[in-house]
Wavefront OBJ file of the C-alpha trace (Angstrom):
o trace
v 28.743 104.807 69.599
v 25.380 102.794 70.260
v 24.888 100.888 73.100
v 21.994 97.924 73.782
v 19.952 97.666 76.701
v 17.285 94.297 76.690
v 14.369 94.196 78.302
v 12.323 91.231 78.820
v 10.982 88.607 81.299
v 14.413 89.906 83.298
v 15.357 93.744 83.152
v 19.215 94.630 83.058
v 21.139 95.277 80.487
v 23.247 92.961 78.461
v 26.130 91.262 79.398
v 29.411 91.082 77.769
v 31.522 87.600 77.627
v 35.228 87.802 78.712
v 37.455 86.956 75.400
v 38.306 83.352 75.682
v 34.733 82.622 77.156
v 32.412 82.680 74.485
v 29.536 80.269 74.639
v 27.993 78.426 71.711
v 24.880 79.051 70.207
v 21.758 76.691 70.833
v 18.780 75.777 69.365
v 15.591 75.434 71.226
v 14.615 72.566 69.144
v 15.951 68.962 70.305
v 14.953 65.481 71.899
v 16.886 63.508 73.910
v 16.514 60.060 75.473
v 18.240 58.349 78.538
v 18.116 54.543 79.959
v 19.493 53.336 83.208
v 18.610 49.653 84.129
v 19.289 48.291 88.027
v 18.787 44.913 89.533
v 14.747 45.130 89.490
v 14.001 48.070 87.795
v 14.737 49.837 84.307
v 14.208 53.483 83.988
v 13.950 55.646 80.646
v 13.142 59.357 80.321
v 12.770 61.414 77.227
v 12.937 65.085 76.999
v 11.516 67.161 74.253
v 12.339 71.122 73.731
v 10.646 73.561 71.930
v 10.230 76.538 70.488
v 9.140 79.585 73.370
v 9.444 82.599 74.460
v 9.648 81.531 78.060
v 11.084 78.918 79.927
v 8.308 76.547 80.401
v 8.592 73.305 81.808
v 6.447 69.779 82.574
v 7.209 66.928 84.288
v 4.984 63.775 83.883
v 6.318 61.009 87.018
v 4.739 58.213 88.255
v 2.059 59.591 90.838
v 4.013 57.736 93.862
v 7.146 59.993 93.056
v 6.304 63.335 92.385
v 8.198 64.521 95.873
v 11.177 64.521 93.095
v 9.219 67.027 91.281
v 11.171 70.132 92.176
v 14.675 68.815 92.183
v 14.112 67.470 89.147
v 12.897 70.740 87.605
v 16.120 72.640 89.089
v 18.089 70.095 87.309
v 16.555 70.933 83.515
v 16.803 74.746 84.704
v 20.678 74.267 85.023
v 20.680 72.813 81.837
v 18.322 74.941 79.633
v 17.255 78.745 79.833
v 14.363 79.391 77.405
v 11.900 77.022 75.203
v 8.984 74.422 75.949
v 10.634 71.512 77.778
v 8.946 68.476 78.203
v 10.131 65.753 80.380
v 8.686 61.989 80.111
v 9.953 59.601 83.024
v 8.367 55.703 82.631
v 10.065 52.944 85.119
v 8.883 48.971 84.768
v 10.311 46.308 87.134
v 12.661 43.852 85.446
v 11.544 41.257 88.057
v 7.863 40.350 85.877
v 5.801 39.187 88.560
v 6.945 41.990 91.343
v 4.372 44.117 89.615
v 1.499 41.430 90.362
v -1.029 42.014 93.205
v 0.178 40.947 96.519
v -2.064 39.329 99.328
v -3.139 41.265 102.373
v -2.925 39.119 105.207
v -4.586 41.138 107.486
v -7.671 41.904 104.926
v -7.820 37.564 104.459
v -7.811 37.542 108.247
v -10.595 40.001 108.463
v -12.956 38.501 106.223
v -11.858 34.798 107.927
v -13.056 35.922 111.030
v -16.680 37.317 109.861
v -16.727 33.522 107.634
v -16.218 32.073 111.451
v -18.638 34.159 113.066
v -21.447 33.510 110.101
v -20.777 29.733 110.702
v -21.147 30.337 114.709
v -24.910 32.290 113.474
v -25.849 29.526 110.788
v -24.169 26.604 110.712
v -25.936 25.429 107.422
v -24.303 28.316 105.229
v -20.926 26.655 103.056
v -17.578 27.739 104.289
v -15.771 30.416 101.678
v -13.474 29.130 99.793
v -9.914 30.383 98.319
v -11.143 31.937 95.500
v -14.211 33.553 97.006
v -11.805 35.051 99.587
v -9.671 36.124 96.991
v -11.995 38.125 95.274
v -13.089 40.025 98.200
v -12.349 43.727 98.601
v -9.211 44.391 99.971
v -7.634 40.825 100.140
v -5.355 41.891 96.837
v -3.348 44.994 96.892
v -0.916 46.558 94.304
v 1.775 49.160 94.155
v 4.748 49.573 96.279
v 4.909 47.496 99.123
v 7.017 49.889 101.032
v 6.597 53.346 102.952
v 6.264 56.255 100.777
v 9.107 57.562 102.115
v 11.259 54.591 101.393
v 9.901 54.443 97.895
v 10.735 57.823 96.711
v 14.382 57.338 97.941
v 15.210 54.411 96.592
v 14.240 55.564 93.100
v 15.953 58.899 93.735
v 19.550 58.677 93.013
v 18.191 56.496 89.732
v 15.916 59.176 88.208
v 18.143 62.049 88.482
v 20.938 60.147 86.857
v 18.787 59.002 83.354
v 17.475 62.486 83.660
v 21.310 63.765 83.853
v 22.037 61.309 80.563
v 19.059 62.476 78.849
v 19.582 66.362 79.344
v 23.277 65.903 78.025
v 21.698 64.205 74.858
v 19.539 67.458 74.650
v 22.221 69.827 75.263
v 24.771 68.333 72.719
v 21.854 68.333 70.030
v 20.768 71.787 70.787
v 24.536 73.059 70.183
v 24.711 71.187 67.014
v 21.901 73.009 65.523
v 22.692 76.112 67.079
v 26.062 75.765 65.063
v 24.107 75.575 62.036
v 21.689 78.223 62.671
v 24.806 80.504 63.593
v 26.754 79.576 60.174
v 22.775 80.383 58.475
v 23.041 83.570 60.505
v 25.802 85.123 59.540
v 25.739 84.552 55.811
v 22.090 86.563 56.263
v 24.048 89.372 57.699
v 26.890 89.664 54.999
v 23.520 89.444 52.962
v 22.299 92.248 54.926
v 26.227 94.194 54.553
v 25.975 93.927 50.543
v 23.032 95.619 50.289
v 23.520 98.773 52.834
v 26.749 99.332 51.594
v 25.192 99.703 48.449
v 23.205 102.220 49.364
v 25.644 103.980 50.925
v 27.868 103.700 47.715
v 25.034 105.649 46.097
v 24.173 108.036 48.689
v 25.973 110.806 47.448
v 24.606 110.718 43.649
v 21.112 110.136 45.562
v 21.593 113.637 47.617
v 22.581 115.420 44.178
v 19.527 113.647 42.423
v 17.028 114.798 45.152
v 18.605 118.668 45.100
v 17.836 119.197 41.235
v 14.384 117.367 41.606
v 13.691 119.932 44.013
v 15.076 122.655 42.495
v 13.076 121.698 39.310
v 10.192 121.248 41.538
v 10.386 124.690 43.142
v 11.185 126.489 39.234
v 8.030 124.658 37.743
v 6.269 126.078 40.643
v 7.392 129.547 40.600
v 6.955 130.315 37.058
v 2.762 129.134 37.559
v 3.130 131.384 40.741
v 4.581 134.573 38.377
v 1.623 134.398 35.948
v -0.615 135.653 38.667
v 2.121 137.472 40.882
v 4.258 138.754 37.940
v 7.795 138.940 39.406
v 7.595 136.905 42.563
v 11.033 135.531 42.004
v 12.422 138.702 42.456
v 10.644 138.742 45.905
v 12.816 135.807 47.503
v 16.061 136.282 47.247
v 18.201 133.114 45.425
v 19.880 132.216 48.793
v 16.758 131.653 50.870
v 15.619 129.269 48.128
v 19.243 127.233 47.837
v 19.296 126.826 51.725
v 15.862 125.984 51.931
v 16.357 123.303 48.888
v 19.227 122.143 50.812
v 17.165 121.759 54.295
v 14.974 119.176 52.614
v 17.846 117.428 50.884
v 19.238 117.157 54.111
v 16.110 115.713 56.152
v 15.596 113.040 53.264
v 19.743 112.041 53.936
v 19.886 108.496 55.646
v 23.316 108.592 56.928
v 22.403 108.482 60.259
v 19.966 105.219 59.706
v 23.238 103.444 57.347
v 25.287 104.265 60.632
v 22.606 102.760 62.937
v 22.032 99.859 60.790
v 26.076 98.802 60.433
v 26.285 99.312 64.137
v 23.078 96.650 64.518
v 24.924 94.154 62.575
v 27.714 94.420 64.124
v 26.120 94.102 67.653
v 24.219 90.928 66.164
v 27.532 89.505 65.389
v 29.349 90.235 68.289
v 26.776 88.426 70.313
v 26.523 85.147 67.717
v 30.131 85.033 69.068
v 30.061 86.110 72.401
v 26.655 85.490 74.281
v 24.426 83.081 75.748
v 20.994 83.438 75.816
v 21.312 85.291 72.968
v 17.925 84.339 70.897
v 15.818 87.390 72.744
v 18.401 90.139 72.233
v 18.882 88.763 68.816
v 15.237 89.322 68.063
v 15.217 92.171 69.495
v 18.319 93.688 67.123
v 15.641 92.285 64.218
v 13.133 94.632 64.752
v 15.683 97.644 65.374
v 16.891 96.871 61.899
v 13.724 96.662 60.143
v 12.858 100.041 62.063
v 16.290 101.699 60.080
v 15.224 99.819 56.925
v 11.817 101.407 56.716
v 12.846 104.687 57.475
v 15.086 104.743 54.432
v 12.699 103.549 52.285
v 9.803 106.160 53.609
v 12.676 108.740 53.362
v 13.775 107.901 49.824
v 11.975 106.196 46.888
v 14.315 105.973 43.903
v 14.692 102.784 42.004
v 18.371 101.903 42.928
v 17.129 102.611 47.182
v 14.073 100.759 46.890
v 15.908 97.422 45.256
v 17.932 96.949 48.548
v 15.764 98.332 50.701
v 13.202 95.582 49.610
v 15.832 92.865 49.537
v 17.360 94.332 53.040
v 13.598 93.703 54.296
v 13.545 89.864 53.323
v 16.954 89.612 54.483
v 15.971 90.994 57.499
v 12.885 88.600 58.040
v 14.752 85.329 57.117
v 16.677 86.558 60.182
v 13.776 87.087 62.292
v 12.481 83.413 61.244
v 15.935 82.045 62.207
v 16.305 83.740 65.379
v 12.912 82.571 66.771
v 14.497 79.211 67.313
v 17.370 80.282 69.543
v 17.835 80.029 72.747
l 1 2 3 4 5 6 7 8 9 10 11 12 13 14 15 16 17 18 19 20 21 22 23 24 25 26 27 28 29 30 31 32 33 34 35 36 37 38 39 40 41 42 43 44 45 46 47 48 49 50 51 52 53 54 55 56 57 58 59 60 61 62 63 64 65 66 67 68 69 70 71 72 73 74 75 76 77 78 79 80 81 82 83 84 85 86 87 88 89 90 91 92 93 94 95 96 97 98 99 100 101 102 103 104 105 106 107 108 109 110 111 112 113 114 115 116 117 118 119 120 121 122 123 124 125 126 127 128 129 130 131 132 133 134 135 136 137 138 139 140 141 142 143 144 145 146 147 148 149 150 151 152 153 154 155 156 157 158 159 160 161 162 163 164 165 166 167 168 169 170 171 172 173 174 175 176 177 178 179 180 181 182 183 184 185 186 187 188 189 190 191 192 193 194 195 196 197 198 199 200 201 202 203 204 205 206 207 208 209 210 211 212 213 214 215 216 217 218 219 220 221 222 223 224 225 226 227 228 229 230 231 232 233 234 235 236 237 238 239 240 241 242 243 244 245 246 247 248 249 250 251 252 253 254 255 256 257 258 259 260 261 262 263 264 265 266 267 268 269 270 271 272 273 274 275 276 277 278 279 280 281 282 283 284 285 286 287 288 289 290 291 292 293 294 295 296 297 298 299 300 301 302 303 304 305 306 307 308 309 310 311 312 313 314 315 316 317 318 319 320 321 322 323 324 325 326 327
């Protein structure tokens, strides 16, 4: 029995899905759009995810409503765990000449009164007129014509429902690829299931093989060894040789890695079906194999092992590659 313990940018150990529960796969990869359009304004925000090993998000709003910043960001958290989010908000007025600078009465009144006083000083200077006023510092002003306060709600209840419609885009995209990824996934493993089980169809032959290479091994080596000591075979008795020959069979065995390596693809599958967040513990499942896989190809080097040993090593990458991009 093997059991799993993750640890990553949160430590505890790994959940296990009620039956009935299970929660889809999901790709970290999508882009979703959402429009919204009142009586004088029309709002649009695009989201982009990607590929990360965090959960890293950005926000670009107007400057005059970034007080939404943070419930904003609690409402992509809800929706995705892990990747590069990026979230684009852009609002224009429908009404075309709301946008257009306004005039500041008390600025015109300002600059009316020093005109007044000049004329009081020097009566020969000519009076301003509209368009000199108008181009006067201050007499034009842009922007909302409301408290900030006043602003911010009244676009509130707007921005957090296109954000809403674009984050369900997202979501339904990232489950759609995730449902291809998982149906890529699994056809790797059965990949992976071929292979070890055809090492461990050969194991037994490969044990046998190893024994009489050693044996031959140690005979070569003892007959050089009796032209200098003559009758050194005498000197160690048959039965200390045979166990010793079988001690280093047994440490080149890989039983115990074919064992660890079924029970690693069947933990990876079990949490394909079962899991959500599943790309980091998939990942790290990928390396555990490829740990097992090199230690039976270190531990044994015949023809027949290192064919599926290689191919169990691509295998095992392609699944690396594919895992990257889950969530």
């Amino acid at each position: 029995m093997f059991s799993y313990q993750y640890i990553g940018a949160c430590r505890g150990s790994w959940s296990h899905a009620p039956l009935g529960e299970f929660l889809s796969l999901k790709s970290m990869t999508a882009f979703g759009s959402g429009e919204l359009s009142t009586a004088n304004t029309q709002y649009r925000c695009e989201i982009r995810t990607l590929n990360s090993r965090f959960c890293d998000i950005s926000i670009k709003l107007p400057r005059s409503l970034l007080a939404l910043e943070p419930q904003l960001l609690a409402l992509v958290k809800a929706h995705v765990q892990r990747g590069k989010i990026d979230v684009f908000f852009d609002l224009s007025q429908t009404d075309k000449a709301s946008h257009l600078p306004k005039l500041n009465e008390a600025a015109v009144h300002h600059y009316l009164g020093l005109a007044a006083e000049l004329s009081r000083l020097s009566p020969e200077l000519t009076p301003l007129s509209q368009f000199e006023v108008l181009r006067l510092e201050g007499t034009l002003e842009t922007g909302p014509s409301i408290p900030g306060d006043t602003y911010v709600t009244n676009h509130e209840e707007n921005l957090r429902a296109v954000i809403e419609i674009a984050l369900d885009r997202v979501s339904k995209q990232r489950a759609g690829e995730g449902a291809v990824l998982k149906t890529a996934l699994i056809k790797l493993v059965d990949a992976m299931r071929f292979d070890r089980e055809a090492i461990l169809a050969k194991r037994e032959i490969i044990q046998s093989a190893l024994f009489d290479s050693y044996k031959k091994r140690l005979d070569r080596l003892l007959g050089l060894l009796d032209e200098s000591v003559p009758d050194i075979s005498t000197l160690i008795p048959d039965e200390r040789l045979l166990t010793e020959l079988a001690i280093l069979t047994d440490r080149a065995d890989i039983e115990e890695e074919l064992t660890r390596l079924k029970a690693h693809e069947d933990e990876f599958l079990r949490i394909l079906n079962s899991e959500d967040e599943a790309g980091r513990k998939l990942d790290f499942l990928c390396q555990e194999m490829h740990r097992e896989v090199n230690t039976i190809s270190n531990k044994l080097t015949q023809l027949d092992v290192a064919t599926h040993s290689l191919t169990l090593k691509q295998t095992i990458e392609r699944l690396k590659q594919q895992v990257q991009n889950i969530e």
